[in-house]
N, C-alpha and C positions, 0 to 999 in steps of 0.2 A: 467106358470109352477107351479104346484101342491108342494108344497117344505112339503115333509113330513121326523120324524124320527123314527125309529120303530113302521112305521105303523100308527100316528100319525100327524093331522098336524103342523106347525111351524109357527108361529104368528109372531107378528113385526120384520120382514126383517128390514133390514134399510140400511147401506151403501153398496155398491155389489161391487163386481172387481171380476175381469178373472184372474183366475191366474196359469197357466201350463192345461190350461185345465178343469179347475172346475169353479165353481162360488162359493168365499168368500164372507158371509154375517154376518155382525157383526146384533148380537140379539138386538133390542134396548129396553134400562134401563138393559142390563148387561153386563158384561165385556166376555161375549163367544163371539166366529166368529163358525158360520157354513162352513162344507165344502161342496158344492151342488156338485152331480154329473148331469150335465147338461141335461142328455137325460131321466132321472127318475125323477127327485126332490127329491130320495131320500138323506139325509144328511149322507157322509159318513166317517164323524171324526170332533168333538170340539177342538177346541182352546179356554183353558182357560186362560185370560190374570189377573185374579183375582188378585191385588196386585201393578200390573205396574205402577200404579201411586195410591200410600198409602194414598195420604190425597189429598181430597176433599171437596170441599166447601157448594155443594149442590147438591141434588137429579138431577139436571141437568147436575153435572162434569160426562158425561156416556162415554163411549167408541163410537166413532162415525164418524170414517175414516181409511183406510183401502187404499193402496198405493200399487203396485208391479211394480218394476222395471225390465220386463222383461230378459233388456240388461245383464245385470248386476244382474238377480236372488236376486234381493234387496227385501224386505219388510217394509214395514212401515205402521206404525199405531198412533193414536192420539187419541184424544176428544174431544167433546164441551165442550168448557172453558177449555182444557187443556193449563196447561202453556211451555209441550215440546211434540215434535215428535219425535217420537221412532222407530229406526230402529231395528228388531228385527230378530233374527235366530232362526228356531224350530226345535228341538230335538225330535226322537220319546219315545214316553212313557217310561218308564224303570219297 
Protein backbone atom coordinates (compact mmCIF):
# COMPACT_ATOMS: atom_id res chain seq x y z
CA UNK A 1 0.00 0.00 0.00
CA UNK A 2 1.13 3.42 -1.36
CA UNK A 3 0.54 5.48 2.03
CA UNK A 4 0.53 9.07 0.67
CA UNK A 5 -0.57 12.79 2.43
CA UNK A 6 -1.67 15.53 0.16
CA UNK A 7 -0.66 13.93 -2.57
CA UNK A 8 2.78 13.22 -1.26
CA UNK A 9 4.54 10.23 -0.18
CA UNK A 10 5.07 9.19 3.59
CA UNK A 11 8.40 7.79 4.49
CA UNK A 12 9.25 5.87 7.76
CA UNK A 13 6.17 3.88 8.71
CA UNK A 14 7.11 2.19 11.58
CA UNK A 15 4.64 0.49 14.28
CA UNK A 16 1.00 -0.09 12.42
CA UNK A 17 -2.18 -1.38 14.27
CA UNK A 18 -5.92 -1.61 13.09
CA UNK A 19 -7.75 0.32 14.76
CA UNK A 20 -11.84 0.80 13.95
CA UNK A 21 -11.07 0.31 10.53
CA UNK A 22 -8.00 2.33 9.45
CA UNK A 23 -4.31 1.58 9.84
CA UNK A 24 -2.45 3.73 12.80
CA UNK A 25 1.23 4.40 11.89
CA UNK A 26 3.48 6.08 14.27
CA UNK A 27 6.13 8.13 11.92
CA UNK A 28 9.48 6.92 13.04
CA UNK A 29 11.93 9.60 14.94
CA UNK A 30 8.70 11.71 15.57
CA UNK A 31 6.07 11.86 18.05
CA UNK A 32 2.94 11.87 14.93
CA UNK A 33 0.72 8.61 14.39
CA UNK A 34 -0.75 8.64 10.93
CA UNK A 35 -4.17 7.78 10.30
CA UNK A 36 -4.21 5.44 6.88
CA UNK A 37 -7.40 4.85 5.13
CA UNK A 38 -6.88 1.36 4.09
CA UNK A 39 -8.30 1.12 0.52
CA UNK A 40 -6.30 4.43 -0.58
CA UNK A 41 -3.11 5.06 1.34
CA UNK A 42 -4.29 8.12 1.65
CA UNK A 43 -3.51 9.72 5.45
CA UNK A 44 -6.68 10.94 6.69
CA UNK A 45 -5.83 12.88 10.11
CA UNK A 46 -2.32 13.26 12.66
CA UNK A 47 -1.99 12.61 15.97
CA UNK A 48 0.42 14.76 17.53
CA UNK A 49 1.67 13.23 20.72
CA UNK A 50 4.52 16.09 20.88
CA UNK A 51 5.01 16.41 24.70
CA UNK A 52 3.71 12.98 26.19
CA UNK A 53 6.79 12.07 27.51
CA UNK A 54 8.98 15.75 28.27
CA UNK A 55 12.20 14.56 28.89
CA UNK A 56 14.22 12.23 27.03
CA UNK A 57 17.42 10.82 27.02
CA UNK A 58 18.43 10.41 23.70
CA UNK A 59 17.57 10.69 19.97
CA UNK A 60 16.52 7.02 20.30
CA UNK A 61 13.68 7.91 23.53
CA UNK A 62 11.14 8.16 19.83
CA UNK A 63 7.53 7.23 19.93
CA UNK A 64 7.37 3.52 18.83
CA UNK A 65 4.18 1.30 19.88
CA UNK A 66 0.80 1.84 19.32
CA UNK A 67 -1.80 -0.77 21.21
CA UNK A 68 -5.88 -0.73 20.62
CA UNK A 69 -7.83 -2.58 22.70
CA UNK A 70 -10.75 -3.23 20.63
CA UNK A 71 -12.88 -4.60 23.45
CA UNK A 72 -12.73 -2.16 25.43
CA UNK A 73 -12.11 1.02 22.82
CA UNK A 74 -8.77 1.48 24.86
CA UNK A 75 -5.47 3.00 23.33
CA UNK A 76 -2.23 2.92 24.24
CA UNK A 77 1.01 4.02 23.23
CA UNK A 78 4.71 4.03 24.40
CA UNK A 79 8.40 4.15 23.10
CA UNK A 80 11.79 2.87 22.76
CA UNK A 81 13.36 3.45 26.09
CA UNK A 82 10.19 4.80 27.39
CA UNK A 83 10.01 4.33 31.01
CA UNK A 84 5.68 4.27 31.03
CA UNK A 85 2.84 3.18 28.92
CA UNK A 86 0.34 5.54 28.16
CA UNK A 87 -3.24 4.96 27.81
CA UNK A 88 -4.51 7.70 25.98
CA UNK A 89 -8.13 9.38 24.97
CA UNK A 90 -8.35 11.60 21.69
CA UNK A 91 -10.30 14.60 21.41
CA UNK A 92 -11.19 16.24 18.15
CA UNK A 93 -9.22 19.41 17.31
CA UNK A 94 -11.04 22.50 18.73
Amino acid sequence: LRVTADGKPVAMLNELEWVDGEIWANIWQSDRIARINPKTGAVTAWIDLTGLLPTRRGSDDVLNGIAWDAARKRLFVTGKLWPKLFEIELTKPR
